[in-house]
C-alpha positions in Angstrom: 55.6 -21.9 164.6 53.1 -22.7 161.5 53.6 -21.6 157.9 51.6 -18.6 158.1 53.7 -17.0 160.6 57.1 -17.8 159.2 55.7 -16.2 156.4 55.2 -13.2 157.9 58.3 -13.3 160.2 60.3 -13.6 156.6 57.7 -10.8 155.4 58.5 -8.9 158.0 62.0 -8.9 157.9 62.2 -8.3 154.5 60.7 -5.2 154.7 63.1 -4.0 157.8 66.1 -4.8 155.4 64.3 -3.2 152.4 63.6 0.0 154.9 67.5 0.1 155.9 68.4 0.3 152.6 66.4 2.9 151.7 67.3 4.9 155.1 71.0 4.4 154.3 70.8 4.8 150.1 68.4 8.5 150.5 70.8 9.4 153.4 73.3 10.9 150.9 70.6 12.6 148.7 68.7 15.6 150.0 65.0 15.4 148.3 63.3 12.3 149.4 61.2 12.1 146.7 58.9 8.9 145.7 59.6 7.4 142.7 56.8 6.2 140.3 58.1 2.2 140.8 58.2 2.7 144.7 54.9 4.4 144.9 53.8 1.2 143.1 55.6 -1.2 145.1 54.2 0.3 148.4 50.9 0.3 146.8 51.6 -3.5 146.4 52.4 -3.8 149.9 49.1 -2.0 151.3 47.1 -4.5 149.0 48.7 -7.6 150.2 48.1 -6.5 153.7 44.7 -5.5 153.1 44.0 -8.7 151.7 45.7 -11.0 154.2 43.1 -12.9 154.8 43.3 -14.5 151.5 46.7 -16.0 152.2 47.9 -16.6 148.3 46.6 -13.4 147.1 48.1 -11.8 150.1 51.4 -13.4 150.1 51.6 -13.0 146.8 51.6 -9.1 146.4 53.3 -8.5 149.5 56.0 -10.2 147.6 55.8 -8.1 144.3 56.1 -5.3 146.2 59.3 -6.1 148.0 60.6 -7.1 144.9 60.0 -3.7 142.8 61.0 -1.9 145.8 64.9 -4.3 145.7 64.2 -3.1 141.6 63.8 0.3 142.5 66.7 0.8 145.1 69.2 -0.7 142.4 68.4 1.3 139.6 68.8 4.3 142.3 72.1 3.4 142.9 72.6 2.6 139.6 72.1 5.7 138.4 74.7 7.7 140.7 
């Protein structure tokens, strides 16, 4: 395997963890409803997939958005 794919592998994996523990935290709440700082983060996460081809750039904000979407899901449970 080359760099760019264990990048996206650990991208990729990232997300499925970041997705369970959204599935499992919105589980006990009945309104799914999209914060402003996950709307963000996804936003973050389109961008760095639309501009993939630029591999820092891309890397970069897929990465700031799985970060404010880890910020996000503590300050939910935080807040309970």
């Amino acid at each position: 395997m080359n760099m760019s794919q264990i990048y996206i592998a650990v991208s990729i994996i990232a997300l499925a963890i970041v997705a369970l523990l959204v599935f499992f935290a919105a589980k006990r709440q009945k309104e799914k409803r999209l914060t402003p700082l996950a709307s963000l983060a996804f936003g973050f996460v389109l961008a760095g997939i639309l501009f993939g081809e630029e591999r820092f750039l891309g890397y970069s904000l897929l990465g700031i958005g799985v970060i404010l979407s880890v910020i996000d899901m503590v300050r939910k449970l935080r807040n309970r």
